[in-house]
VEXTI-40764 format. One record per residue (C-alpha): residue in three letters; chain; x, y negated, z. Coordinates in steps of 0.05 Angstrom, whole numbers, plus 5000, padded with zeros to 4 digits. Last residue first. Layout:
<nodes>
NODE   kolgu   drengu     c1     c2     c3
NODE     ALA        A      X      Y      Z
...
</nodes>
This chain:
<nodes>
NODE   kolgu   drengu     c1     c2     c3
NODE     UNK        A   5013   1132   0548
NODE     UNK        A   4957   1175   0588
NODE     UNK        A   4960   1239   0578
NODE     UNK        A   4909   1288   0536
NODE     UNK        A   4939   1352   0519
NODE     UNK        A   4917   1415   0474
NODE     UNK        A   4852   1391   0464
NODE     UNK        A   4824   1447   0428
NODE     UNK        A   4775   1430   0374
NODE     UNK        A   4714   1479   0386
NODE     UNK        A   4709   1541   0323
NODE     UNK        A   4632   1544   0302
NODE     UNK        A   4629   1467   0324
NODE     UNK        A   4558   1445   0349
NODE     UNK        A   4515   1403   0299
NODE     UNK        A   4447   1392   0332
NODE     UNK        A   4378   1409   0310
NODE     UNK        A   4368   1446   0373
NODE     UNK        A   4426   1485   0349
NODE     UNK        A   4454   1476   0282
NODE     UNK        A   4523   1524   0271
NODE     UNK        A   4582   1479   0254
NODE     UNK        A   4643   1488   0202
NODE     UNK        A   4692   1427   0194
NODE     UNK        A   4677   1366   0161
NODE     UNK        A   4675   1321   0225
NODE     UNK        A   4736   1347   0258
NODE     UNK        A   4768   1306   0188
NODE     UNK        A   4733   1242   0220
NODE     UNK        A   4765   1254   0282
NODE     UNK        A   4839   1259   0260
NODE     UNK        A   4824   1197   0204
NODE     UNK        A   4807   1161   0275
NODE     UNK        A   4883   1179   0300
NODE     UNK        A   4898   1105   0319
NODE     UNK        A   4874   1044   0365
NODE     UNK        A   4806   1084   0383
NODE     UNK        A   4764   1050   0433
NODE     UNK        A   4741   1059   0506
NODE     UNK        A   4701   1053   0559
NODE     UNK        A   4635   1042   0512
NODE     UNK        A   4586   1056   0563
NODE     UNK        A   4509   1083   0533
NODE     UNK        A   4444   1046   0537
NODE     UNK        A   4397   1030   0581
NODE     UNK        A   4343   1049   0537
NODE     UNK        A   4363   1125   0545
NODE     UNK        A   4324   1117   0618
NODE     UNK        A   4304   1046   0632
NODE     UNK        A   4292   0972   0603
NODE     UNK        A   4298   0980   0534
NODE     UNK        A   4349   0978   0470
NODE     UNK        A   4417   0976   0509
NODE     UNK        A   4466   1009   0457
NODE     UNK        A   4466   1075   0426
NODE     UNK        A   4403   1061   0382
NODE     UNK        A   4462   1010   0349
NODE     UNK        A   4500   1071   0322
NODE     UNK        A   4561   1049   0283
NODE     UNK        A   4590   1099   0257
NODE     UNK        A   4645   1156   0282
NODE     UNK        A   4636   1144   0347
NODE     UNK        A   4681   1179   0393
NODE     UNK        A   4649   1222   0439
NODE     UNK        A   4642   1236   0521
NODE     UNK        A   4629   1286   0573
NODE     UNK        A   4666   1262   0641
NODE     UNK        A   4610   1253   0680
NODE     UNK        A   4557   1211   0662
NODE     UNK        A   4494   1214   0704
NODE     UNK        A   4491   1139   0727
NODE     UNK        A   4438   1116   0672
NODE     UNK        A   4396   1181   0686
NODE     UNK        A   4366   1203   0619
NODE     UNK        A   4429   1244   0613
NODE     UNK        A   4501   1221   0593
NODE     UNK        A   4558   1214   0552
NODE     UNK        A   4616   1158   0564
NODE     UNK        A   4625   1129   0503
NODE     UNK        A   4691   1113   0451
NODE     UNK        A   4693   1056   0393
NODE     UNK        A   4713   1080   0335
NODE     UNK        A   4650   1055   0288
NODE     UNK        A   4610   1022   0330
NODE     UNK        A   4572   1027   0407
NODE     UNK        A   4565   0962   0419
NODE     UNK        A   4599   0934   0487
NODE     UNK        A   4574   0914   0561
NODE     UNK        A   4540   0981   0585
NODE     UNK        A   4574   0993   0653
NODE     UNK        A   4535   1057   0680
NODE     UNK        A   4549   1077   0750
NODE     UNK        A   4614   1124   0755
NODE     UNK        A   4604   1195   0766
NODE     UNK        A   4632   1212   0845
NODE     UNK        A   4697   1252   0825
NODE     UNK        A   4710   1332   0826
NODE     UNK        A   4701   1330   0755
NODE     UNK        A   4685   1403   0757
NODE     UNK        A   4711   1447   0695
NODE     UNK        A   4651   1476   0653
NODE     UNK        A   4659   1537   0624
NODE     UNK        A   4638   1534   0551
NODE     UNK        A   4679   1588   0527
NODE     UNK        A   4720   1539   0489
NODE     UNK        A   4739   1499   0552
NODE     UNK        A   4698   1448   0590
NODE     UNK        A   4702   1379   0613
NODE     UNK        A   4682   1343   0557
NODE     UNK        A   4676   1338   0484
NODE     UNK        A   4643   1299   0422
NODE     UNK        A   4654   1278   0361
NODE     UNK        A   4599   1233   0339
NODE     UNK        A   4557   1193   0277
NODE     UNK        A   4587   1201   0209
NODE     UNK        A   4595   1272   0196
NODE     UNK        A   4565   1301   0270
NODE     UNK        A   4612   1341   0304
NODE     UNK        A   4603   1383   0376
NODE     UNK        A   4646   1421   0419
NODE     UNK        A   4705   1385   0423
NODE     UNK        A   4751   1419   0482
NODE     UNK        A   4791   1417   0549
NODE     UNK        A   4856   1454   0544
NODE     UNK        A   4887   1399   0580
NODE     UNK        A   4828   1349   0601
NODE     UNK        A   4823   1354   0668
NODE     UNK        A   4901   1343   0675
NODE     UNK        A   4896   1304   0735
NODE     UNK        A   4921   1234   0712
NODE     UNK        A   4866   1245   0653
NODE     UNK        A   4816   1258   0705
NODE     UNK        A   4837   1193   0746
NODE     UNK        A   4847   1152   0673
NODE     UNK        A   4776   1175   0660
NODE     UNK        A   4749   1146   0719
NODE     UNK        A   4791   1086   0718
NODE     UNK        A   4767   1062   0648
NODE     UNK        A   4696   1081   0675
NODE     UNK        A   4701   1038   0738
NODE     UNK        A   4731   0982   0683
NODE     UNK        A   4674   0981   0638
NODE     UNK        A   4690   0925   0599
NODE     UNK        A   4757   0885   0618
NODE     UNK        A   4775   0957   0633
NODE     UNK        A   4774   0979   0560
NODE     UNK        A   4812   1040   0550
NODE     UNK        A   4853   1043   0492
NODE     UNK        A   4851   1116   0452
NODE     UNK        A   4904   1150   0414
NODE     UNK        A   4881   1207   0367
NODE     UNK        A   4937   1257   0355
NODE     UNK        A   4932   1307   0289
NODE     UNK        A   4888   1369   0268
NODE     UNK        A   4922   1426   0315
NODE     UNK        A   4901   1371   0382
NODE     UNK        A   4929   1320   0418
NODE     UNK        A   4885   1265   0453
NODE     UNK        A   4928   1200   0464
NODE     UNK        A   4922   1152   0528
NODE     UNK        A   4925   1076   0528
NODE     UNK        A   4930   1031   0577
NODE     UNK        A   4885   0958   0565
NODE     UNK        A   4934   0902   0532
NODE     UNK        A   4884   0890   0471
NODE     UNK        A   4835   0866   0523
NODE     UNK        A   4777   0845   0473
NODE     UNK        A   4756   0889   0414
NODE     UNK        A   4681   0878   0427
NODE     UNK        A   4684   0809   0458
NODE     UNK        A   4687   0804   0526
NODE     UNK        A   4626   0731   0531
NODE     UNK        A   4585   0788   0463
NODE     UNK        A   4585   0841   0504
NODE     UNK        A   4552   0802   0561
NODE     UNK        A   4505   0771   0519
NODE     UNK        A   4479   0826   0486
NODE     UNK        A   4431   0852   0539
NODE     UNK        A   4398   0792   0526
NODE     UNK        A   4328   0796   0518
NODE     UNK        A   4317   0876   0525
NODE     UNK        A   4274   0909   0452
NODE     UNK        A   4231   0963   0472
NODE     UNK        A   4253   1032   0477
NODE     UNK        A   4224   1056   0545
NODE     UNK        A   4231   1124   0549
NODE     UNK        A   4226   1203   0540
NODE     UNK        A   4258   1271   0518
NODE     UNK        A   4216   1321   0557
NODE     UNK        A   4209   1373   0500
NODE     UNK        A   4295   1366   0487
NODE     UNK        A   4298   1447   0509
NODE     UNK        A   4361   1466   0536
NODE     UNK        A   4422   1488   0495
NODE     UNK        A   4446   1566   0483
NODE     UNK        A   4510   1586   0493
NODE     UNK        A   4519   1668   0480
NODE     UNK        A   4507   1729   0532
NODE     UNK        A   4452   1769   0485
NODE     UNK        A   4397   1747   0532
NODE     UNK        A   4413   1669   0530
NODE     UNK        A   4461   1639   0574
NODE     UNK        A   4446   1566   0586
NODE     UNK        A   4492   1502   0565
NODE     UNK        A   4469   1427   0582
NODE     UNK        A   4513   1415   0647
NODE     UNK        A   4579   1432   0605
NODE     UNK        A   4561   1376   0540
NODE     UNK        A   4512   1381   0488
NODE     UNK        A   4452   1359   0535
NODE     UNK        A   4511   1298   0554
NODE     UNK        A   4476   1236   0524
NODE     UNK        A   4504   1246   0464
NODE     UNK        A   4462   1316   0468
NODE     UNK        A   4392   1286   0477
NODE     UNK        A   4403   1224   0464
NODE     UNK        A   4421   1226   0382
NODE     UNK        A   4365   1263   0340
NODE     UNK        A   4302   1233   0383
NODE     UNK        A   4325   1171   0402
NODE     UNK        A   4344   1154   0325
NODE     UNK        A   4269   1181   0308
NODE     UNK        A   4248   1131   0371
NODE     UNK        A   4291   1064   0340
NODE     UNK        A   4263   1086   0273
NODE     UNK        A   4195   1088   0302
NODE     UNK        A   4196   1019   0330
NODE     UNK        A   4226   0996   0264
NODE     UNK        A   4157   0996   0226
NODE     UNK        A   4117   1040   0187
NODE     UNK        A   4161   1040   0121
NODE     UNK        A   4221   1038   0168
NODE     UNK        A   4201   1104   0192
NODE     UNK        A   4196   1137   0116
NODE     UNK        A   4274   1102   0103
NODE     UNK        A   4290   1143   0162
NODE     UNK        A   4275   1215   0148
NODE     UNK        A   4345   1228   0122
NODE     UNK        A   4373   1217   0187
NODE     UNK        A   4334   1288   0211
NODE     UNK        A   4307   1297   0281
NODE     UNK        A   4243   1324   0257
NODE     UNK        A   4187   1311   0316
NODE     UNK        A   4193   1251   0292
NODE     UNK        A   4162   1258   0221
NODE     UNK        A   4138   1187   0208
</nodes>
């Protein structure tokens, strides 16, 4: 199994000797920048002046299966509190209205809502599109300055699956680490979710879900991106020209 190649296409060959390296192929392509490396804290200046992302060499963890970790997730329900606030993303390619889920990560729910509430997000951008797995943006602008949270990060709350439409809190190997980078899932990704006992295996917090505008994301997916670190950043970012809550 090639893992060293972070390429989906590969998979089939993994599954062929056994879904413990599929699970560390998936690892491989998707942690390193869903879990923030794509996001402000993961950009370097290389000699000519441009963005450049850190080496992934020291991607690590536990992947082994966690009794249980479903159970809470499965007591909420994945599209449970249909009543949560809501707060809509505009950009040039359409609206994309999002529901956060406080019944399931509520200290994320009110993280974002605080940043939102402070205009964080205004002129913030998507940086990075994957056809079928992630858009994903953050606190920074097209440049790739980074704009402070200026908030403690909020402790990881994994309770629901990361599918299809369903929006995460990015991170780094540290469960607690996330801090205002996120994406929207554009599949479901299952090596998202809690699959071990530490590190990436923790999984990722779903705070959030999309109620309308999905179409918007999956059309950011098609558009030109440069491969960097094997990963799909956006020649032009998606400007989000305002982000308020509803």
């Amino acid at each position: 199994c090639p893992l060293t190649v972070p390429d989906a296409s590969r998979l089939p060959v993994c599954f062929l000797v056994g879904l413990s390296c599929y699970y560390f192929t998936q690892s491989y392509r998707t942690h390193p920048l869903s879990a923030a490396k794509a996001g402000a804290d993961s950009h370097t200046k290389d000699s000519s002046g441009g963005v450049s992302l850190k080496s992934f060499s020291e991607l690590k963890g536990n992947l082994k299966a966690s009794p249980g970790s479903s159970s809470r997730s499965e007591q909420l329900g994945e599209r449970g509190d249909m009543s949560g606030p809501t707060f809509v993303i505009s950009t040039d390619l359409g609206d994309i209205t999002v529901r956060l889920r406080e019944d399931a990560a509520p200290q994320h729910a009110s993280y974002m809502r605080n940043l939102i509430e402070a205009g964080k997000y205004n002129g913030a951008v998507f940086y990075r599109a994957e056809k079928g797995f992630v858009l994903q943006g953050g606190l920074q602008d097209a440049s790739g300055a980074k704009r402070p949270a200026g908030l403690p990060n909020p402790p990881l709350e994994f309770r629901l699956p990361n599918k299809r439409g369903t929006v995460t809190m990015a991170r780094w190997e540290d469960p607690n680490s996330g801090a205002g980078e996120f994406f929207i899932n554009l599949g479901d990704s299952p090596h998202l979710d809690r699959i071990g006992d530490s590190g990436w295996g923790l999984g990722f917090t779903v705070f959030g879900e999309v109620v309308s505008g999905l179409e918007v994301a999956d059309k950011a997916s098609l558009l030109p991106t440069v491969e960097r670190g094997g990963l799909k950043m956006l020649t032009q970012p998606i400007v989000m020209n305002k982000v308020a809550m509803q």
